[in-house]
N, CA, C and O of each residue as an XYZ file, in Angstrom:
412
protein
N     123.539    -11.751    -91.994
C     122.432    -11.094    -91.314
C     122.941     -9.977    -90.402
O     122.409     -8.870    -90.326
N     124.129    -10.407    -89.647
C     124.422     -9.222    -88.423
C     125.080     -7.960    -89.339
O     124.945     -6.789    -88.986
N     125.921     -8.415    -90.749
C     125.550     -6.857    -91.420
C     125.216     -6.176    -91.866
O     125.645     -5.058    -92.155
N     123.674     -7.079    -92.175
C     122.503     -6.399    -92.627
C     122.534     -5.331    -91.868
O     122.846     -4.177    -92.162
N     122.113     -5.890    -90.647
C     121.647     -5.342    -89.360
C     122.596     -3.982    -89.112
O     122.398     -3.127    -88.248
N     123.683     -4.010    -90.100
C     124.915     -2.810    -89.964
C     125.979     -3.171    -88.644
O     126.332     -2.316    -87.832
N     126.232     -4.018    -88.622
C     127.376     -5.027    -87.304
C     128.697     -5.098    -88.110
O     128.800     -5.910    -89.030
N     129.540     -4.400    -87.835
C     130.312     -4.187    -89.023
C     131.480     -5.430    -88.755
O     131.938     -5.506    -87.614
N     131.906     -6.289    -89.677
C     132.870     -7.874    -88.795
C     133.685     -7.058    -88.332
O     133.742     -7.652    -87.255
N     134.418     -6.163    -88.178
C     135.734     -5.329    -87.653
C     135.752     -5.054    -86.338
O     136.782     -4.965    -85.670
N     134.116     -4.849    -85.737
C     134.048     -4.961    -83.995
C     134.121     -6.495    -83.506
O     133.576     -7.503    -83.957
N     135.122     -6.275    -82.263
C     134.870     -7.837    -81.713
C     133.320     -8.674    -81.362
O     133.086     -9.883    -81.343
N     132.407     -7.492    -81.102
C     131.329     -8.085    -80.724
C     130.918     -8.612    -81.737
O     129.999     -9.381    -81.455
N     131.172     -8.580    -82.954
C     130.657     -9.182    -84.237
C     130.867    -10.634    -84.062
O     129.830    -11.276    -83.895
N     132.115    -11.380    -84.065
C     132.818    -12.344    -83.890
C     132.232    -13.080    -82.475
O     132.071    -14.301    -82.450
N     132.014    -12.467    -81.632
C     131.313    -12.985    -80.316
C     130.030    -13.295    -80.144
O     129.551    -14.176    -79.431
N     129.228    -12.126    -81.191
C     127.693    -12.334    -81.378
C     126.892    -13.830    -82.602
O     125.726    -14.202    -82.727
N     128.225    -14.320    -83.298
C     128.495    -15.707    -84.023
C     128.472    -16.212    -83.138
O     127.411    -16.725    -82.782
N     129.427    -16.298    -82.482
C     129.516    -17.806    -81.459
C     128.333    -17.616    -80.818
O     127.608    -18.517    -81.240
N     127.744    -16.979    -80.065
C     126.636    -16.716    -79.284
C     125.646    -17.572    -79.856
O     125.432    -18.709    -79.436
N     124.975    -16.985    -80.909
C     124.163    -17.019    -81.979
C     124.294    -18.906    -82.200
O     123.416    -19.719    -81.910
N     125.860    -19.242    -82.876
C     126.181    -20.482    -83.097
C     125.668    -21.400    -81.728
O     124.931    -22.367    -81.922
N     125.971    -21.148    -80.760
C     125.733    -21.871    -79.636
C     124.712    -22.047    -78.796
O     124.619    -23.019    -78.046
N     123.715    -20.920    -78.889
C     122.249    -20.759    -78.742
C     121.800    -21.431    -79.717
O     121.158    -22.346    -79.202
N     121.757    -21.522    -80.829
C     120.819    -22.118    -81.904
C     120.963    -23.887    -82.281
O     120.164    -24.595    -82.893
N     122.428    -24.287    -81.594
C     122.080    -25.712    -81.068
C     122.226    -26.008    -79.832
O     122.502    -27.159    -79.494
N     122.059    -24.983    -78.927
C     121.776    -25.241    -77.692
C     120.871    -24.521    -76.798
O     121.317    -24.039    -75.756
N     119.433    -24.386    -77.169
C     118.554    -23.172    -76.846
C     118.898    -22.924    -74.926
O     118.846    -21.896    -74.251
N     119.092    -23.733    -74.708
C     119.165    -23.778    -73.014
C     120.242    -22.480    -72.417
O     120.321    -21.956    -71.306
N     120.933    -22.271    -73.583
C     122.482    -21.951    -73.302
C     121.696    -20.214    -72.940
O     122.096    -19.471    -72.044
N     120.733    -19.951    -73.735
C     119.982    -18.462    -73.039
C     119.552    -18.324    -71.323
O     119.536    -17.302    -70.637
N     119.289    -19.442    -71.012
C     118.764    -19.223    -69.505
C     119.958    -19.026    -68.505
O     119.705    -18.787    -67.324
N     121.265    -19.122    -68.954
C     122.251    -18.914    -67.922
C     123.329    -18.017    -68.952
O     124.474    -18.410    -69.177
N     122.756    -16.756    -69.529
C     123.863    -15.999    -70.474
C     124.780    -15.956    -69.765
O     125.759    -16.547    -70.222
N     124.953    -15.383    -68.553
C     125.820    -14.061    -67.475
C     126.700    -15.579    -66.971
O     127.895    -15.289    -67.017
N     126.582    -16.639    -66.646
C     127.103    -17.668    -66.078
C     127.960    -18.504    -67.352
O     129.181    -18.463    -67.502
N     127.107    -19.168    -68.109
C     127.682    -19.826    -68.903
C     127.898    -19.104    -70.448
O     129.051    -18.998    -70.864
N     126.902    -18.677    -71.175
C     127.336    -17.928    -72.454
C     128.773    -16.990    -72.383
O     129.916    -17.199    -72.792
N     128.224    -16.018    -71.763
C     129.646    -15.505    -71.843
C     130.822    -15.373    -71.137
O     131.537    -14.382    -71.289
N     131.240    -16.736    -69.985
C     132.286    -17.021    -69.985
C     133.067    -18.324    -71.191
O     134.261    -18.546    -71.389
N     132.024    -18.886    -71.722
C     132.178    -19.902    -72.738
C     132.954    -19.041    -74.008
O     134.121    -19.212    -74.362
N     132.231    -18.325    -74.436
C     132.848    -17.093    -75.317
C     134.002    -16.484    -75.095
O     134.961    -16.505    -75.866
N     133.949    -15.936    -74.061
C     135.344    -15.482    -73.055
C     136.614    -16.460    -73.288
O     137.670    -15.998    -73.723
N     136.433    -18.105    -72.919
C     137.169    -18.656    -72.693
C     137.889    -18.677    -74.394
O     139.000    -18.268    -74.734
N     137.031    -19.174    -75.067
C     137.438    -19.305    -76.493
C     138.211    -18.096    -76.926
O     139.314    -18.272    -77.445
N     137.825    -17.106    -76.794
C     138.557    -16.046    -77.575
C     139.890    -15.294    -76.603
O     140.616    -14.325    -76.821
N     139.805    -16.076    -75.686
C     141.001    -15.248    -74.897
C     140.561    -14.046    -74.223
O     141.431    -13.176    -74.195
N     139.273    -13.691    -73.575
C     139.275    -12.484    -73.007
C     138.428    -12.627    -71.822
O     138.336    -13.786    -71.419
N     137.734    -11.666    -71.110
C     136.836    -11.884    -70.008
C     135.466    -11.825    -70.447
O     135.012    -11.274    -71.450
N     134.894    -12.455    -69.574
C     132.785    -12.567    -69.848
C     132.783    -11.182    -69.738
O     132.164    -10.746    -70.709
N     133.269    -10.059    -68.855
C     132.724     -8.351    -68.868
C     132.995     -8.202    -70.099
O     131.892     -8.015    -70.611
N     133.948     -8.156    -71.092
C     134.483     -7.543    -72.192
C     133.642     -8.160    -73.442
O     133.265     -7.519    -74.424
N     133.394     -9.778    -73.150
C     132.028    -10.513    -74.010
C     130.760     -9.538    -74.300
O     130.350     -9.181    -75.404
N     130.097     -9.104    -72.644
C     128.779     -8.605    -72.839
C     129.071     -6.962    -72.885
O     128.176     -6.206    -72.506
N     130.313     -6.439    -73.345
C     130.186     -4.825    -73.217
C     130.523     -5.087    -74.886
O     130.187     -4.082    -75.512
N     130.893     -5.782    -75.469
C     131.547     -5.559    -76.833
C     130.589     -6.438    -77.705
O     131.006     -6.541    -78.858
N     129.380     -7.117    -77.454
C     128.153     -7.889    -77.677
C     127.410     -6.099    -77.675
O     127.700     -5.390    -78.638
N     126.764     -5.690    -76.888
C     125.835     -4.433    -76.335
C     126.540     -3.611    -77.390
O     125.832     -2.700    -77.819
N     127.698     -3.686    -77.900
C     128.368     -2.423    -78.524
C     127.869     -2.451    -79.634
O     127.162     -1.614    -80.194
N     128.411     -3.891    -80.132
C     127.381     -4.098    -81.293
C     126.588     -3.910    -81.945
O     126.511     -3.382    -83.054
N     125.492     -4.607    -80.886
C     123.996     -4.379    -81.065
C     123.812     -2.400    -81.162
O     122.863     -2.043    -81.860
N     124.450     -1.532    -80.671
C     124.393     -0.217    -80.475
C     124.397     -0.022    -81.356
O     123.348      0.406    -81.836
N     125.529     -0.183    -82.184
C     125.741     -0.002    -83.586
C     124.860     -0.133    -84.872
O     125.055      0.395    -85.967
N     123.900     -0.917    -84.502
C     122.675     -1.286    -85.676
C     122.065     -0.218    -85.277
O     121.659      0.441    -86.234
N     121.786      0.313    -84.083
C     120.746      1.308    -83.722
C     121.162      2.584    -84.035
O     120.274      3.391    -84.311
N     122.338      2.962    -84.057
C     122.979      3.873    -84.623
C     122.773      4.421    -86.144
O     122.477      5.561    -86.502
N     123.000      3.360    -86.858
C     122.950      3.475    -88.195
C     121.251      3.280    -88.617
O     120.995      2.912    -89.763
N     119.998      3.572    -87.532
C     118.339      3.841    -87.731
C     118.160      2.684    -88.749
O     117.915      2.873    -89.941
N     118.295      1.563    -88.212
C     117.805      0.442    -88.802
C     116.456     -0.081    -88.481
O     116.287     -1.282    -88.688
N     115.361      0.685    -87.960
C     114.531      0.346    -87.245
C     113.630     -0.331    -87.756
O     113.037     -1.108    -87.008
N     113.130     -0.239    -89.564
C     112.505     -1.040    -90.104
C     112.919     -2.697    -90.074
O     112.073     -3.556    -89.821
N     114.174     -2.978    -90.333
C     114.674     -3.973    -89.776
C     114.441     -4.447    -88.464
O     113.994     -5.588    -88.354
N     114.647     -3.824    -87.520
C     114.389     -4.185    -86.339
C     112.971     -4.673    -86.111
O     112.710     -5.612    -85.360
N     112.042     -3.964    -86.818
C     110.285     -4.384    -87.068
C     110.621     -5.463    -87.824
O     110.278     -6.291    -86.980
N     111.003     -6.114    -88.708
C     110.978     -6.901    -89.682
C     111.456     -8.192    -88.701
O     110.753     -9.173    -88.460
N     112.887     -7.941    -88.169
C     113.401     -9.359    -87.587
C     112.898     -9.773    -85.844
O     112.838    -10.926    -85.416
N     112.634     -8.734    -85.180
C     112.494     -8.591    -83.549
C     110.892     -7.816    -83.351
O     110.391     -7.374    -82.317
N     110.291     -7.852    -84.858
C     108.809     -6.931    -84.186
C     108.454     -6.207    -83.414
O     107.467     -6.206    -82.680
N     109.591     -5.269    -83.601
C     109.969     -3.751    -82.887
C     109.835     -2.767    -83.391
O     110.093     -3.077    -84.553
N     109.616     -1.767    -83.399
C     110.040     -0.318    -83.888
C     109.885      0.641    -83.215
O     108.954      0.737    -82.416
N     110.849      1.627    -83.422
C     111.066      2.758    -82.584
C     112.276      2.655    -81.792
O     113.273      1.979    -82.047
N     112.013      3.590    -80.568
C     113.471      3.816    -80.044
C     113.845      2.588    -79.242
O     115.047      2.467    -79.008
N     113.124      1.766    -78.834
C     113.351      0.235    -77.429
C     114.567     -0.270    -78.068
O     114.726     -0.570    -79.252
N     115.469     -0.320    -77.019
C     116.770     -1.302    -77.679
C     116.765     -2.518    -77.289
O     116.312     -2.454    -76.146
N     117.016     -3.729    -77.557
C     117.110     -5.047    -77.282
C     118.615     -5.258    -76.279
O     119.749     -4.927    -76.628
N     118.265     -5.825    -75.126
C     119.391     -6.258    -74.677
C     119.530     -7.114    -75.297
O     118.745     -7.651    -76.079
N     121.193     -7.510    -74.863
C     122.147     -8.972    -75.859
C     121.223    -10.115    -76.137
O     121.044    -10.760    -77.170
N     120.651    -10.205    -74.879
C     119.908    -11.715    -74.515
C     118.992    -11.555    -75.915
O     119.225    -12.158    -76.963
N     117.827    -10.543    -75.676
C     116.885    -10.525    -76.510
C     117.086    -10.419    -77.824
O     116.253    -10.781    -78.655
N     118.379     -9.837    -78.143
C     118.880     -9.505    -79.706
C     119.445    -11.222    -80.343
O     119.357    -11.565    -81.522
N     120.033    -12.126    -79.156
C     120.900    -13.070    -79.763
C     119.245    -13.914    -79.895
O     118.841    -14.199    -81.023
N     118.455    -14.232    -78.750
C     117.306    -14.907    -79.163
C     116.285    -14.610    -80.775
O     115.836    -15.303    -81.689
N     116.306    -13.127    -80.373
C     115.870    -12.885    -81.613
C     116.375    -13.136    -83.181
O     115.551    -13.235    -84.089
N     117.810    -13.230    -83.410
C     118.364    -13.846    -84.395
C     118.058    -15.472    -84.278
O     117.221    -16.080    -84.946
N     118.655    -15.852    -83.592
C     118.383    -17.290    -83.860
C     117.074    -17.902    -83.932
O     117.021    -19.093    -84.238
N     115.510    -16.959    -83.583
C     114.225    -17.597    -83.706
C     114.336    -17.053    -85.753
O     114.216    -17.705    -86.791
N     114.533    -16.022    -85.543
C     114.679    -15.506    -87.372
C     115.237    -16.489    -88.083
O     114.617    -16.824    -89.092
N     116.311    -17.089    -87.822
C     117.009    -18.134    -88.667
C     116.066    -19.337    -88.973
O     115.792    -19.844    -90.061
N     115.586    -19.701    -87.538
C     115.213    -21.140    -87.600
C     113.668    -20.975    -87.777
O     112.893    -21.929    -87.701
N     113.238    -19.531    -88.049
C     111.349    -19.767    -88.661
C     111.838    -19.521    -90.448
O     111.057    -19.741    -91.373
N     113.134    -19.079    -90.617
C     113.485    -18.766    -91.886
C     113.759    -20.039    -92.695
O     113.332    -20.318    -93.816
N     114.448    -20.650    -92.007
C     115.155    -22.126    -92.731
C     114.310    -22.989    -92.627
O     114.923    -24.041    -92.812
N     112.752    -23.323    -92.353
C     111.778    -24.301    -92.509
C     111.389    -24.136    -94.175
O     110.536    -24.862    -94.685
């Protein structure tokens, strides 16, 4: 899905926006404290800092917007146009897509 979205695996945020994704979607709670617990949890695992988590997550997500994916963006986040999704809203928004998809 994230290279649908044009998330190319070669950026770290790719690899970070999995775990995210992985860890939100069996742990919905894990959204109400991103900045505290998500991405130092992420951080810790991969060896780097929570700043470098949510600047290389945002980079990411930039990157879909870059490459005018916006019909997509209507399709998965019921968006279109120029509004960008912060991390929070982009990782929620994947994982509600998955789990109205997989019923």
């Amino acid at each position: 899905l994230l290279k649908f979205l044009a998330i190319p695996g070669s950026l770290s945020g790719y690899d970070y926006l999995i775990k995210a994704i992985e860890t939100v979607y069996d742990n919905p709670t894990a959204m109400s404290k991103v900045t505290q617990i998500l991405y130092p949890n992420i951080a810790k695992e991969f060896n780097t800092t929570p700043c470098r988590v949510e600047r290389a997550i945002r980079h990411a997500i930039e990157n879909s917007y870059c490459k005018g994916y916006g019909s997509i963006n209507l399709f998965i986040f019921g968006i279109f146009g120029e509004k960008k999704l912060t991390n929070s809203e982009f990782i929620a928004g994947i994982v509600n897509f998955i789990k109205e998809y997989e019923a």
